[in-house]
N, C-alpha and C positions, 0 to 999 in steps of 0.2 A: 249284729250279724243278720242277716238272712237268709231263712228257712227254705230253699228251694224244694218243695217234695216233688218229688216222682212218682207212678206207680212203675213197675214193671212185671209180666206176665212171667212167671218163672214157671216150667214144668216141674211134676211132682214126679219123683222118683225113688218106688219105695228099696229100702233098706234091704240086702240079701235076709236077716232075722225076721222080718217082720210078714207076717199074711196079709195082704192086701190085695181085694179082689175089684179089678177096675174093669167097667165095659168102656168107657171112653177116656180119651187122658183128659185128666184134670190140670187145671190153671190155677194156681194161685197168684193173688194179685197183691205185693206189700207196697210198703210206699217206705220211702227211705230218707233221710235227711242231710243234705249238705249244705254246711255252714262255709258262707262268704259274706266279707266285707261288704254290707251295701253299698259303697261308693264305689266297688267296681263291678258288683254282681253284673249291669247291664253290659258291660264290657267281656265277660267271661264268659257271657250266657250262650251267644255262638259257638262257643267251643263244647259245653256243656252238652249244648246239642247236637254236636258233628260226635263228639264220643257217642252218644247212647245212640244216634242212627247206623253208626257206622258196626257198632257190633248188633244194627238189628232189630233194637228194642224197641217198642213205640211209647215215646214221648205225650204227655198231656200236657193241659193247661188249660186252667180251670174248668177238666172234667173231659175237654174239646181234644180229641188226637189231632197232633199237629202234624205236616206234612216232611215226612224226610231231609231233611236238608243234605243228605250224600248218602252213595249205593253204601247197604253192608260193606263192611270189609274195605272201606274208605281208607282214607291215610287223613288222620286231622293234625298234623305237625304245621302248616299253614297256619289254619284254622286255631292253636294254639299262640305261634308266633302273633299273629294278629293281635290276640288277647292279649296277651302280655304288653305290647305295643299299646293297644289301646288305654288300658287301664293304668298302665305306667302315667299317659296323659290326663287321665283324672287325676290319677294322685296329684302329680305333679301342679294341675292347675287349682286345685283344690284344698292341701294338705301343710304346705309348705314343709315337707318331709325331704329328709337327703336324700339323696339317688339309693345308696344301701339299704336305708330303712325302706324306701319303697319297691326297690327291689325283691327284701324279705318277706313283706307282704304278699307280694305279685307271687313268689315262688311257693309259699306256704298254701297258696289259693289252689295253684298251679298245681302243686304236690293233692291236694285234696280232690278236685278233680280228677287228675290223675286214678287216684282209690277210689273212687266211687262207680258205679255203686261196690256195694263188697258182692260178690258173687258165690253164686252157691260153693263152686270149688274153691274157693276163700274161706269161707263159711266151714266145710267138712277138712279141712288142712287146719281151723284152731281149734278143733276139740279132740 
């Protein structure tokens, strides 16, 4: 599998119990871990990207902010189709895997993507 990390700038937003006294908003920067297949990660990696522009977030690599690839508030259903198409094509050239098995693959990826990153309002809904 590979490690794709991310940072993303999450604003901090204290707790109604808690005293916290801020003069400027703070940023906290985590970095987060999505697990994909190497042999499709370059194929999914477009899509990867069209998510985290599209709600906004800025994107690294290796340390370097990459450029937008679509406005906030994008639609990456394309941008997904594509992937799935593409990476179907590694497998396929690659794997000698049946169309289901590669299917499940591609969708478990898909699904993963999908969930990432987990967001704060994610985050305060499982505790």
């Amino acid at each position: 599998m590979i490690a794709v990390m991310i940072a993303l700038a999450v604003q901090s937003t204290p707790v109604a119990d808690e005293t916290v006294t801020v003069e400027t908003p703070v940023t906290v920067t985590t970095a987060t871990k999505l697990d994909i297949p190497d042999e499709i990660a370059p194929a999914l990696f477009p899509y990867v990207s069209c998510r985290i522009a599209s709600r906004g977030e800025e994107l690294r690599q290796n340390g370097v902010v990459v450029k937008p690839v679509v406005a906030k508030g994008a639609d990456c259903s394309a941008a997904r189709k594509r992937a799935a198409k593409d990476a179907n094509g590694v497998l396929k050239q690659n794997s000698g895997q049946s169309a289901s098995a590669r299917g499940k693959i591609i969708a478990d990826a898909l699904a993963a993507i999908d969930a990432f990153p987990p967001t704060a309002q994610a985050d305060a809904k499982a505790q």
